[in-house]
Each structure stands twice: as structure tokens, then as C-alpha cells.
N, CA, C and O atoms as a printed pandas DataFrame, in Angstrom:
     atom_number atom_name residue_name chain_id  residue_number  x_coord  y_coord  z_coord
0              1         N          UNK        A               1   84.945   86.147   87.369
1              2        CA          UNK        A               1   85.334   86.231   88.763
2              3         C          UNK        A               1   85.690   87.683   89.064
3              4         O          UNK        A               1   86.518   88.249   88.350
4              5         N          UNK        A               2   85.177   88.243   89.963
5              6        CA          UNK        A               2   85.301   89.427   90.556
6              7         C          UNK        A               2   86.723   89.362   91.829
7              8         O          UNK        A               2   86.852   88.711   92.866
8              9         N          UNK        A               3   87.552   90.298   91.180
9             10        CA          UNK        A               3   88.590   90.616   91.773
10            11         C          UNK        A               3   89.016   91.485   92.509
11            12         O          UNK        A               3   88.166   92.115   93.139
12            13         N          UNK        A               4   90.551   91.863   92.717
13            14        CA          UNK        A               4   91.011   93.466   92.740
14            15         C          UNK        A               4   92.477   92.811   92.267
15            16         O          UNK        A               4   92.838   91.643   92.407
16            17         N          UNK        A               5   93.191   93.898   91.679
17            18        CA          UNK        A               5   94.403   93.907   90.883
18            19         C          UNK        A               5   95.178   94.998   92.089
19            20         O          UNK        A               5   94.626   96.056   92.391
20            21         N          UNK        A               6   96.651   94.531   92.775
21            22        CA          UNK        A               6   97.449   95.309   93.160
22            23         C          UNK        A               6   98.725   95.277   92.626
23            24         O          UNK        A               6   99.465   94.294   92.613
24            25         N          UNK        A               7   99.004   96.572   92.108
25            26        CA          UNK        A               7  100.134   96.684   91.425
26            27         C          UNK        A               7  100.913   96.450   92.284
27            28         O          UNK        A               7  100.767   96.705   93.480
28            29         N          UNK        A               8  102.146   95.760   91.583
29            30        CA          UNK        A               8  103.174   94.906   91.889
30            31         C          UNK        A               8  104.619   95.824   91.876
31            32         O          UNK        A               8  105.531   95.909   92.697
32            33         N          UNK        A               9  104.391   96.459   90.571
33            34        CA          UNK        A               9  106.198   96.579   89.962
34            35         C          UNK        A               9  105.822   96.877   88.554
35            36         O          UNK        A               9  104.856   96.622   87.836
36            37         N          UNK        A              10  107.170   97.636   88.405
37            38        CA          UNK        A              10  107.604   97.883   86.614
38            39         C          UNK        A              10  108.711   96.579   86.295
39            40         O          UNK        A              10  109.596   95.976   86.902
40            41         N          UNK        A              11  108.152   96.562   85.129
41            42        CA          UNK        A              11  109.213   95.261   84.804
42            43         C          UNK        A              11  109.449   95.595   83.696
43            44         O          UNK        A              11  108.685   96.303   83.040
44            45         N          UNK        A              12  110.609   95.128   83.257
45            46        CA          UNK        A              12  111.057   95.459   81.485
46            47         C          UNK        A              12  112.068   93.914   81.069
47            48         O          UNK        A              12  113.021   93.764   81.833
48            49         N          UNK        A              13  111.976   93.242   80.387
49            50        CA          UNK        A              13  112.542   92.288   79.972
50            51         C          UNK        A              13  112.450   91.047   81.553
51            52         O          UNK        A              13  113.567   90.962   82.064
52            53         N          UNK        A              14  111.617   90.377   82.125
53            54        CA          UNK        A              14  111.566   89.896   83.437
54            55         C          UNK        A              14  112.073   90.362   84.351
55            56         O          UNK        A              14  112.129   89.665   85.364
56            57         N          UNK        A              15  112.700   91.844   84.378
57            58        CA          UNK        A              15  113.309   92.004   85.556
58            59         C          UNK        A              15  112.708   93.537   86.161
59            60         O          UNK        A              15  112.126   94.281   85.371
60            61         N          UNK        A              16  112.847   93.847   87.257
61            62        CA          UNK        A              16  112.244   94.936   88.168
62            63         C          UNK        A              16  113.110   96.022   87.684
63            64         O          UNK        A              16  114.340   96.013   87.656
64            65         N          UNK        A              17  112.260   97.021   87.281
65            66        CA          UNK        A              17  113.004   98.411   86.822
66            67         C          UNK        A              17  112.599   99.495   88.027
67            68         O          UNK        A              17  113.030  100.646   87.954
68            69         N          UNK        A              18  112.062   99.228   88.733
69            70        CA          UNK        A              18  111.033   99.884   89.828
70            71         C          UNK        A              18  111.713  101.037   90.779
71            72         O          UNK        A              18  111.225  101.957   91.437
72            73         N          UNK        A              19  113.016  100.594   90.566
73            74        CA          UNK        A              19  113.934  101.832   91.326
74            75         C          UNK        A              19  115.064  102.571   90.602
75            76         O          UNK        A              19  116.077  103.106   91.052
76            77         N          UNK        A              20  114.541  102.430   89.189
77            78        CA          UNK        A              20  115.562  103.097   88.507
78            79         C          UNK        A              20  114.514  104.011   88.041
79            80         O          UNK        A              20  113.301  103.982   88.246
80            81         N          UNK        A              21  115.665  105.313   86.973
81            82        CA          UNK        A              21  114.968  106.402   86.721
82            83         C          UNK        A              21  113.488  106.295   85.976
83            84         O          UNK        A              21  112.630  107.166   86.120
84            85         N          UNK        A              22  113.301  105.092   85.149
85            86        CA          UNK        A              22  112.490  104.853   84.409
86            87         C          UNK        A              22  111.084  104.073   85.173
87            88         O          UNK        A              22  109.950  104.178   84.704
88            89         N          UNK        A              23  111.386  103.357   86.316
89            90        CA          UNK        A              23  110.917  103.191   86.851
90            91         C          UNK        A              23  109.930  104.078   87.872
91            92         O          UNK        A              23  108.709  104.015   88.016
92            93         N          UNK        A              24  111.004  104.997   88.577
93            94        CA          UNK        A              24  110.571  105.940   89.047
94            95         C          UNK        A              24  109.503  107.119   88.281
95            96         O          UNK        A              24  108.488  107.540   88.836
96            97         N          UNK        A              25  109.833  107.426   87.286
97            98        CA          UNK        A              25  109.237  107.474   86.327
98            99         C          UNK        A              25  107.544  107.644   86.410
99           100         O          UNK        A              25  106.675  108.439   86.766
100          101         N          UNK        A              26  107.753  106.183   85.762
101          102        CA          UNK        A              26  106.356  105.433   85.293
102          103         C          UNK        A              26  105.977  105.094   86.957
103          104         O          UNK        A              26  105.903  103.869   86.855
104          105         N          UNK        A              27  105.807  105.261   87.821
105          106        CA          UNK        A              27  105.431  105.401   89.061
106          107         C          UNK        A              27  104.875  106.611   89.689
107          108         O          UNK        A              27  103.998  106.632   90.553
108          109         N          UNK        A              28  105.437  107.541   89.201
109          110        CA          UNK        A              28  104.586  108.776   89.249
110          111         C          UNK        A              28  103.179  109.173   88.915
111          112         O          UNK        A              28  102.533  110.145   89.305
112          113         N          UNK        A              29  102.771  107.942   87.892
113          114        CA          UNK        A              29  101.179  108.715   87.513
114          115         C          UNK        A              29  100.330  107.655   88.387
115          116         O          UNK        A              29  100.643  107.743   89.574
116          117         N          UNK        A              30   99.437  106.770   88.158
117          118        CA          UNK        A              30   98.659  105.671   88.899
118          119         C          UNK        A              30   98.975  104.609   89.457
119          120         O          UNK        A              30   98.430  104.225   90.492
120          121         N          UNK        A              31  100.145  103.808   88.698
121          122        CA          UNK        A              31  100.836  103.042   88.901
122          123         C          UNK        A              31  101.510  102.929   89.465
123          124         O          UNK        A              31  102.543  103.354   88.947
124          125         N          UNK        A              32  101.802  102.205   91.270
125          126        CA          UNK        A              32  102.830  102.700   92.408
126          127         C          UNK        A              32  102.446  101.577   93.274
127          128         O          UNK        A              32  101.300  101.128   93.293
128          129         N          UNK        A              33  103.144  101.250   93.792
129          130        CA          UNK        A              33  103.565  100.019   94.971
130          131         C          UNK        A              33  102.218  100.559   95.962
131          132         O          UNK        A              33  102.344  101.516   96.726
132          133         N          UNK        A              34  100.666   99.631   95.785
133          134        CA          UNK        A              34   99.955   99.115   96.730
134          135         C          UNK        A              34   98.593   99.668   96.056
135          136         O          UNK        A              34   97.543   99.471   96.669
136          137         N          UNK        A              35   98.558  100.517   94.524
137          138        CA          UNK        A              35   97.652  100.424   93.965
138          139         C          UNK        A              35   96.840   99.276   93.792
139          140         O          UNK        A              35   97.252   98.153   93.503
140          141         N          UNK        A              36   95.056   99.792   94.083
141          142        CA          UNK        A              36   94.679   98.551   94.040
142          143         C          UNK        A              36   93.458   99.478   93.079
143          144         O          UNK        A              36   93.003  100.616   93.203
144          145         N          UNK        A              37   93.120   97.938   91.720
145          146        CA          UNK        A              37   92.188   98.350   91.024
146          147         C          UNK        A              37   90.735   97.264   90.909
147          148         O          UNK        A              37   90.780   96.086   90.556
148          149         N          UNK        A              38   89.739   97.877   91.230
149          150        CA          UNK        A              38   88.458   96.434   90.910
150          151         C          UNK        A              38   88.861   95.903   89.455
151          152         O          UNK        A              38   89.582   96.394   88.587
152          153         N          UNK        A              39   88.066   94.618   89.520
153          154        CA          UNK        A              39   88.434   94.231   88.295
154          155         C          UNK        A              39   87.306   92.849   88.103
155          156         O          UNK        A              39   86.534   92.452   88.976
156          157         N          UNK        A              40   87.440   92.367   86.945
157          158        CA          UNK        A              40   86.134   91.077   86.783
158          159         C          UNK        A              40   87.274   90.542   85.355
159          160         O          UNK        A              40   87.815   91.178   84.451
160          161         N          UNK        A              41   87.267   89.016   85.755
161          162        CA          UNK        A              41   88.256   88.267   84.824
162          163         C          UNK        A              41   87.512   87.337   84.511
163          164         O          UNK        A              41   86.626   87.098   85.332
164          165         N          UNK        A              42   87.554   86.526   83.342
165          166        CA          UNK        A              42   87.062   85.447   82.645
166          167         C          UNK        A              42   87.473   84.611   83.152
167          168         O          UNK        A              42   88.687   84.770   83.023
168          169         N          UNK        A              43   87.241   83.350   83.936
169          170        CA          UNK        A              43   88.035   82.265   83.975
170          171         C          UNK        A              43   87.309   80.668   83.940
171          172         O          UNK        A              43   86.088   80.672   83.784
172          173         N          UNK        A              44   87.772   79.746   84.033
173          174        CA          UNK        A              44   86.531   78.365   84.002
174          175         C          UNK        A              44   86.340   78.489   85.459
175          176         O          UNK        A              44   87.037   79.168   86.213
176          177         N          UNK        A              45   85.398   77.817   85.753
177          178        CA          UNK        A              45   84.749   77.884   87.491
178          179         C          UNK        A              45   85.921   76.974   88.318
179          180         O          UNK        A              45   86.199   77.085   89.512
180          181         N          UNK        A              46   86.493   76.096   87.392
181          182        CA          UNK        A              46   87.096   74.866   88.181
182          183         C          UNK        A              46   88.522   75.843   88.676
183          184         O          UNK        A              46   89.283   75.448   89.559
184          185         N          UNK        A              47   88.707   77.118   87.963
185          186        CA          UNK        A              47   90.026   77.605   88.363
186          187         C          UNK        A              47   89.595   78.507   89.324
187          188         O          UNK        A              47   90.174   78.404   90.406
188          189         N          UNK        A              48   88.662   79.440   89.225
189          190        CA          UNK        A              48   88.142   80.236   90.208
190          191         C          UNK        A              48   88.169   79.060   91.341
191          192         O          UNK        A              48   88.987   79.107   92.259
192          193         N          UNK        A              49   87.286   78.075   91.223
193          194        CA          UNK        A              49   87.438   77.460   92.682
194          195         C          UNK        A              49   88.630   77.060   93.307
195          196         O          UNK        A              49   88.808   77.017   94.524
196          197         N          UNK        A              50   89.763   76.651   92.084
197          198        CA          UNK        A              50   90.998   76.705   93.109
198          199         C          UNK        A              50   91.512   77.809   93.608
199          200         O          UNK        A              50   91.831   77.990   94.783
200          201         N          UNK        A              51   91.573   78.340   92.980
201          202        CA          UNK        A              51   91.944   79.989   93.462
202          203         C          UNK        A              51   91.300   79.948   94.804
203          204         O          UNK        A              51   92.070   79.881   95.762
204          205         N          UNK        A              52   90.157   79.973   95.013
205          206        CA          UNK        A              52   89.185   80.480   96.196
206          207         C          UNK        A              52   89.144   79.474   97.508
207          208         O          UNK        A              52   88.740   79.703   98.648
208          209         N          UNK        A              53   89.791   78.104   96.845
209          210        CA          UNK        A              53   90.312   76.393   97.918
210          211         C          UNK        A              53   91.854   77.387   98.448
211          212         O          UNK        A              53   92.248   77.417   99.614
212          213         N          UNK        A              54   92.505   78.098   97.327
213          214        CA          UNK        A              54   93.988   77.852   98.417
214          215         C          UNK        A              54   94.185   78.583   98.778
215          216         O          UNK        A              54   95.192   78.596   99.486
216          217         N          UNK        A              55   93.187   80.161   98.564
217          218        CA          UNK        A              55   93.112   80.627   99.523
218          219         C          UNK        A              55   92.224   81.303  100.838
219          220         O          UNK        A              55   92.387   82.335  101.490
220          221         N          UNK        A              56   91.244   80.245  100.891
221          222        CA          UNK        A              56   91.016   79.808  101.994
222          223         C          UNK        A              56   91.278   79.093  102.699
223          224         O          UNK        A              56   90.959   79.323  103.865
224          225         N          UNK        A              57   92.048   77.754  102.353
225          226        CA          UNK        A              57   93.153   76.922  103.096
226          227         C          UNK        A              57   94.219   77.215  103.940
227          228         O          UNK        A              57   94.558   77.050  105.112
228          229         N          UNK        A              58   94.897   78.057  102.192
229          230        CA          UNK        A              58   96.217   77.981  102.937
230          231         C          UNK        A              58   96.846   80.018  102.862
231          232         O          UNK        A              58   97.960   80.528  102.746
232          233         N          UNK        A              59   95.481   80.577  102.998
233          234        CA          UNK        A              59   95.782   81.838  102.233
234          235         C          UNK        A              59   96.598   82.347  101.102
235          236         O          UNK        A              59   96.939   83.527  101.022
236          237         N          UNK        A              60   96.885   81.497  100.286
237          238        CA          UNK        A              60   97.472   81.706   99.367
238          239         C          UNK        A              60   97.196   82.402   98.089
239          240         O          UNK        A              60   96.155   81.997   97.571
240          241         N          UNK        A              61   97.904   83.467   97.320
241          242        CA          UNK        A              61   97.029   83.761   96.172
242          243         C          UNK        A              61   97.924   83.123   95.020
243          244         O          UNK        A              61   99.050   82.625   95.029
244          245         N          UNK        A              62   97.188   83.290   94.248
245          246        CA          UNK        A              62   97.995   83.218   92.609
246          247         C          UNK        A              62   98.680   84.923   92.024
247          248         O          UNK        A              62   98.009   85.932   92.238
248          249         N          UNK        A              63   99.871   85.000   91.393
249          250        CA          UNK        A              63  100.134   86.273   91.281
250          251         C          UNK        A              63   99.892   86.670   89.361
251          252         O          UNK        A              63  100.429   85.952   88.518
252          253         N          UNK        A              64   99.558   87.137   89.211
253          254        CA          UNK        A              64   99.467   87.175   86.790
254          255         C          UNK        A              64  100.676   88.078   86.318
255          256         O          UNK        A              64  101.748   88.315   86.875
256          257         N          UNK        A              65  100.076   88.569   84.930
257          258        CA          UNK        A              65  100.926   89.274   84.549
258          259         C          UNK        A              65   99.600   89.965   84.019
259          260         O          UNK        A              65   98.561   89.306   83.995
260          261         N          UNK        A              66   99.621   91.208   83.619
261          262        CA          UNK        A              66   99.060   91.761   82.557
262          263         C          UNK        A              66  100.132   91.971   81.215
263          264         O          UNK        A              66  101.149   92.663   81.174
264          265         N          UNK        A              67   99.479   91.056   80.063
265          266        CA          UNK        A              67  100.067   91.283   78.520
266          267         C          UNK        A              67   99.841   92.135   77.751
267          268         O          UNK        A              67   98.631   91.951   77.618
268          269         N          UNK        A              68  100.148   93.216   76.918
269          270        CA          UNK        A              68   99.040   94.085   76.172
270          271         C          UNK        A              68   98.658   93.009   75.239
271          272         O          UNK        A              68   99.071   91.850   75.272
272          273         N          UNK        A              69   97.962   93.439   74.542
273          274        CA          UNK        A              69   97.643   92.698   72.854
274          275         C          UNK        A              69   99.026   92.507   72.588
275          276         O          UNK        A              69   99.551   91.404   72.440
276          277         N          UNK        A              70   99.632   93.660   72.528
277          278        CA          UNK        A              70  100.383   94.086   71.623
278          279         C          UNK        A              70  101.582   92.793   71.528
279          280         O          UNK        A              70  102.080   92.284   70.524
280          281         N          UNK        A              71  101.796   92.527   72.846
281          282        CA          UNK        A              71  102.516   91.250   73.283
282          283         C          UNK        A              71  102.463   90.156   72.501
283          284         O          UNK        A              71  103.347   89.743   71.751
284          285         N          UNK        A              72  101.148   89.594   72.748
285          286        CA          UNK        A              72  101.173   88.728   71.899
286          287         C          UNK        A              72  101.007   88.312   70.387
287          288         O          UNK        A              72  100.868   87.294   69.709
288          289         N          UNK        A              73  101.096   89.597   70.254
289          290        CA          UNK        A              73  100.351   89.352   68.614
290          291         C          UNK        A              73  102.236   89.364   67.910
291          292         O          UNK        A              73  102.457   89.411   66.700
292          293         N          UNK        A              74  103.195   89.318   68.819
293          294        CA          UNK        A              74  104.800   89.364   68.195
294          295         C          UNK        A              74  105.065   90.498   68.017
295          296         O          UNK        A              74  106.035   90.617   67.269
296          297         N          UNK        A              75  104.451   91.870   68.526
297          298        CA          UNK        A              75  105.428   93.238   67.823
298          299         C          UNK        A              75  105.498   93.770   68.761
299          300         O          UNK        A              75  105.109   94.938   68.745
300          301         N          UNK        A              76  106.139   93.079   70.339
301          302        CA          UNK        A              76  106.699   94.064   71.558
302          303         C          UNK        A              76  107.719   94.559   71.158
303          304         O          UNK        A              76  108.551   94.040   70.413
304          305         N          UNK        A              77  107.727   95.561   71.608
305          306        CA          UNK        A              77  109.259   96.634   71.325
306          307         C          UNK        A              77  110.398   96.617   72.466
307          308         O          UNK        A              77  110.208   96.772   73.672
308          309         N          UNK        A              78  111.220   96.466   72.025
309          310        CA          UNK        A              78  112.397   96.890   73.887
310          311         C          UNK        A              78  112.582   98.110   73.784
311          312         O          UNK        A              78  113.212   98.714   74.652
């Protein structure tokens, strides 16, 4: 499924770091409130089509996360 990705926020442990120094920060290079990037995601058709039912219904989107690897493989760092 062909997308676009708009950055959201810095987050560090579930919570918004986005206006602190670190935040501010990591906001300085690409990454900044309304970046938008193309993008193409794997998904089954039956989810793309909901995706594409609610929001054409009810305009609604779905929001993700991006994980690194690194995430899941158990060796995130704080």
C-alpha cells in the first residue's frame, strides 16, 4: 500500500519529549511537526481495505509507530 508518513512527535519511554531540550534537539534536522515522507508498506488487502472503508466513510485514519529492529530484537537502550 502506497502511503505518506507525517511526523508526529519525539517520544521517549510513551511519552512526548517534543518540547524539551532533547526534543528540540532532534527536531532540528528532518524530523519536525508536519514532515511528510512517501512511503509503500506491506500489508494484507483486507487491512488496506479497511484503512481505505474508514477513511472514506468516516475520514478517519489509523495512526503507527515506527520500531527500529533494534526494538524488537530486546536491546532498546533508555
Amino acid at each position: 500500500m502506497k502511503c505518506r508518513l507525517a511526523f508526529e512527535d519525539w517520544q521517549k519511554n510513551g511519552e512526548s519529549i517534543y518540547q524539551t531540550p532533547l526534543g528540540i534537539e532532534l527536531s532540528l534536522g528532518d524530523l519536525h511537526s508536519g514532515t511528510l515522507f512517501d512511503a509503500e508498506i506491506i500489508i494484507d488487502l483486507d487491512i488496506e481495505r479497511e484503512i481505505m472503508g474508514a477513511f472514506a466513510k468516516y475520514n478517519a485514519i489509523p495512526v503507527f509507530r515506527i520500531l527500529p529492529n533494534v526494538m524488537l530484537s530486546g536491546i532498546a537502550k533508555d
